[in-house]
C-alpha positions in Angstrom: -7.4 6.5 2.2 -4.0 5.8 0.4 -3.0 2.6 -0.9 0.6 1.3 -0.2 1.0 -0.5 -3.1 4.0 1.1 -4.2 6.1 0.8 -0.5 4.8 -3.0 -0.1 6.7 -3.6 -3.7 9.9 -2.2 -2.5 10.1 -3.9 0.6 9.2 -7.5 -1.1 11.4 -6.8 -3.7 8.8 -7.3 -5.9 8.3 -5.9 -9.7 5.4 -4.5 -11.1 6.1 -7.2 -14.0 5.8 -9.6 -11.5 2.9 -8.6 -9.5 1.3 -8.3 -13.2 2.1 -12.2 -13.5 0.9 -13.1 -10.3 -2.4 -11.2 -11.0 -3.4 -11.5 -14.6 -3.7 -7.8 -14.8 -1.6 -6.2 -17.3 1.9 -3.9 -16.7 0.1 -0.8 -17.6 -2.8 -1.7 -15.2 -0.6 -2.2 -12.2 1.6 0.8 -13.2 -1.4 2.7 -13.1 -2.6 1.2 -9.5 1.0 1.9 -8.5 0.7 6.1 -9.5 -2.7 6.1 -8.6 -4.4 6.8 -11.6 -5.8 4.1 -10.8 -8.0 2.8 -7.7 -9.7 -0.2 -8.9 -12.3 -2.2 -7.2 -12.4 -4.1 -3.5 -12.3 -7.4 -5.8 -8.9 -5.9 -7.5 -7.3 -5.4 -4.0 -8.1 -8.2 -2.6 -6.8 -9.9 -6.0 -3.4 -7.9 -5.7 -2.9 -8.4 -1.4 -3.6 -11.7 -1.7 -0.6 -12.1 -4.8 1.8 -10.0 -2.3 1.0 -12.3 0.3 -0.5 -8.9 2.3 -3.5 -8.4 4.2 -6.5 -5.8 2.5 -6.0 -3.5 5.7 -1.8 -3.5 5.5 -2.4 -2.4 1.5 -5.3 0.0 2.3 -4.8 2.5 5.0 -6.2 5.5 6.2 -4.7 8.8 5.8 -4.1 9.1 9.7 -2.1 5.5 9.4 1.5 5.8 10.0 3.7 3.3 8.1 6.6 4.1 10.3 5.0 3.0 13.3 2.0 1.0 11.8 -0.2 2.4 14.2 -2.9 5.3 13.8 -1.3 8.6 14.3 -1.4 11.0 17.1 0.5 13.4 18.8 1.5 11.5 21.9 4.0 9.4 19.4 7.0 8.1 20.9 7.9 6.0 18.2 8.5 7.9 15.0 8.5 11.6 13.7 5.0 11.8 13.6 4.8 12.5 17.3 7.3 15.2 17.2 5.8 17.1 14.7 2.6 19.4 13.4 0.6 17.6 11.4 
């Protein structure tokens, strides 16, 4: 499983001092969520998705979920690296 927290921030634009604000958890909480030295509950994702206006499964994926493509990965790829290359 990896969380995407950290890629969904870039993309929005979007602060971890902000997401703290829109969450009510603290800055070292999300920091924490962000490095992964954190992984917090279901209630806490759903919490933080719903503040970056995400849904759960586009924050959670699995490990075989490319965010390149946003499509499970396989071999027969045409649309990314992923296809082109060993895993």
């Amino acid at each position: 499983m990896k969380i995407r927290l950290k890629e969904i921030l870039e993309d929005k634009g979007i602060s971890q001092k902000e997401l703290s604000l829109r969450t009510g958890y603290t800055e070292a909480a999300i920091s924490r969520y962000v490095s992964g030295a954190r992984r917090g509950s279901i209630a806490t994702w759903i919490i933080i998705a719903d503040a970056l206006g995400v849904k759960l499964d586009e924050l959670i994926v699995s490990d075989d979920y490319c965010n390149i493509c946003m499509r499970v990965r396989d071999d027969s790829c045409k649309r990314c690296v992923h296809g082109k290359t060993k895993r």
